[in-house]
N, C-alpha and C positions, 0 to 999 in steps of 0.2 A: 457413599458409593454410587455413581450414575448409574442407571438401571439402562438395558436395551431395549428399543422399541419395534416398533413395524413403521415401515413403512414402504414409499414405492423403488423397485428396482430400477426403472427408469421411467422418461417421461410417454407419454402414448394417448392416442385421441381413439375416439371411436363415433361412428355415425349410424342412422337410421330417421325413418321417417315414420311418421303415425297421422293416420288421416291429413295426408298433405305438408306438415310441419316436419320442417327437417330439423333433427337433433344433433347437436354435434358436442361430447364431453372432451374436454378437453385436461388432464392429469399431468403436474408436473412434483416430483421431491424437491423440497426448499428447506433452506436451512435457517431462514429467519423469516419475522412476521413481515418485515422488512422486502424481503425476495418475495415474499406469499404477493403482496399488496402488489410488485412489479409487475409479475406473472399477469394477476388480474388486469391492471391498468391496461398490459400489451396487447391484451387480449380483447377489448373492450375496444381499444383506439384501431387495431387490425379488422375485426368484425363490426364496427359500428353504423356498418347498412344490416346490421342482425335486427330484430326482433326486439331480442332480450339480449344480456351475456349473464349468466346467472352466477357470482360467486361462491365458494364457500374453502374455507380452509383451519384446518387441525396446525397448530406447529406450539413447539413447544419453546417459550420467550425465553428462558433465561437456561444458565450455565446448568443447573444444578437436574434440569428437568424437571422441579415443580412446578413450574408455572403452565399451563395450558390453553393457549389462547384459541378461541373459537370463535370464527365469523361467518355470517352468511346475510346474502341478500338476495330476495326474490327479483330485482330490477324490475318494478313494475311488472310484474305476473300475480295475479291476486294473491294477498296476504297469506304465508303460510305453504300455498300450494309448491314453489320452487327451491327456495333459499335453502329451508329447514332439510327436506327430502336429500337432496343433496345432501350437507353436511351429516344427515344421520346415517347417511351409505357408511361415510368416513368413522363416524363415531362406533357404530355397530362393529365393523371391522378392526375398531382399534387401529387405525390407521395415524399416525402423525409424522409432523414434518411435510405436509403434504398441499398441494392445493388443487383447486378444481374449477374448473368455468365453463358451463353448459350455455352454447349459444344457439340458438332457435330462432328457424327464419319461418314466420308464422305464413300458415299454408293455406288460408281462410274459414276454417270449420273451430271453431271454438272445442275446447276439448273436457271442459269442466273440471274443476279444481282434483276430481279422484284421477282423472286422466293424465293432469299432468302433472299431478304427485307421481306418478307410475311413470311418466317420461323421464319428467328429472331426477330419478333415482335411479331407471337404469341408463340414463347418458353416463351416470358417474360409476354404477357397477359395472357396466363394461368398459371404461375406459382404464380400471382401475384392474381387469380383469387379465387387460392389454398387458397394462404395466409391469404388471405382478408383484408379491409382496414380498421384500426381505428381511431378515432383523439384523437392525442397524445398532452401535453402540454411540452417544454421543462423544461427537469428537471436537478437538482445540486447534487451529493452527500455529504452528511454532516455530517462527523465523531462524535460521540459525546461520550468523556470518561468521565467516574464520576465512584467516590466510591459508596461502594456495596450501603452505608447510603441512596444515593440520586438515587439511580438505576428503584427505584421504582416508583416513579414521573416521572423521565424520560421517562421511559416506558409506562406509563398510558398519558402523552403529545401526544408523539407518534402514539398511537394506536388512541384517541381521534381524533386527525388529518387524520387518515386512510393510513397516508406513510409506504408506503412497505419499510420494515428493515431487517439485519440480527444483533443480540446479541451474544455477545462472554463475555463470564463471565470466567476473569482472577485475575491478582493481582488489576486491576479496571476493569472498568465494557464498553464496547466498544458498542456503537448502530451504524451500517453503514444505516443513513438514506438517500432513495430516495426523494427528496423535488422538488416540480414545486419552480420552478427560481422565480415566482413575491413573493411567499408564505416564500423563503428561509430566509432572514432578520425579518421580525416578529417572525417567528421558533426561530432560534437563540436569540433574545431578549427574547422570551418568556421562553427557557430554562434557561435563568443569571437568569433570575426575580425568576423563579420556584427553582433554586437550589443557589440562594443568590450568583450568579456567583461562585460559586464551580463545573463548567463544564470548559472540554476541546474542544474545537468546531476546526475542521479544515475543 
């Protein structure tokens, strides 16, 4: 049974400054380590007259939700003092599916490592403060093509269900549904049964 987790309701930055050094957290929800690593990159290559851009990110790898993947990296901020403080905001809270990048434009006063353990934890508790937390279930996307004939059943399943979809009505008829993972295999059946398996399911 996939379990529900935390994570962010939406994405949200937050700023401040500490003896000169501006902090900026930056929080987005992602749905792969894959997204996690974009996020960072974009952020890295958009900010790159920063300082630092300090990574860190919770997301959970595979289907099942056992896998937990955890990254962090101080970017050159001494050892310890950035990377980690960050991810342990995320961890503490039980936050995943999530990422984070605290960029810092250094202000000239050096802040010693207890200092900016204290920055870079709260760039990412308020950003994540911003964001705020909801409990997510994991979910599958689930292609569904059929002719115009059967478009209509399909659609009234769907909506009946309450999964968020987007429809593209071409030469057949395409629903890209969001489905929770325990619920995805019933869905599926229940659509052959509804359209006498005249559905394309991927």
């Amino acid at each position: 049974m996939s379990r529900s987790y935390r994570t962010l309701a939406e994405p949200a930055n937050a700023a401040f400054v500490v003896q000169g050094s501006e902090f900026v957290g930056r929080a987005r929800p992602v749905e792969s380590v894959a997204a996690a690593e974009t996020f960072v990159e974009t952020v890295a290559e958009a900010y790159a007259d920063a300082t630092h851009n300090v990574p860190a990110y919770r997301v959970r790898a595979d289907a099942d939700g056992e896998l937990l993947r955890e990254y962090s990296s101080d970017d050159g901020e001494p050892s310890g003092s950035a990377g980690k403080p960050a991810l342990n905001v995320l961890a503490q809270r039980e936050i995943e599916n999530c990422a984070v990048v605290v960029t810092r434009y250094y202000g000239g006063t050096n802040l010693g490592v207890g200092g900016l353990v204290r920055a870079y934890a709260r760039a990412v508790k308020d950003a994540v403060d911003a964001a705020g937390i909801v409990e997510e279930r994991p979910h599958e996307r689930v292609v569904v093509t059929v002719d115009y004939d059967d478009s209509g059943t399909v659609r009234s399943i769907i909506e009946s269900e309450g999964y968020e979809f987007n429809a593209s009505y071409e030469a057949d008829v395409s629903f890209d549904v969001r489905v929770p993972l325990e619920g995805a295999d019933a869905f599926r059946d229940r659509l052959r049964s509804a359209t006498s398996d005249r559905v394309t399911l991927e």
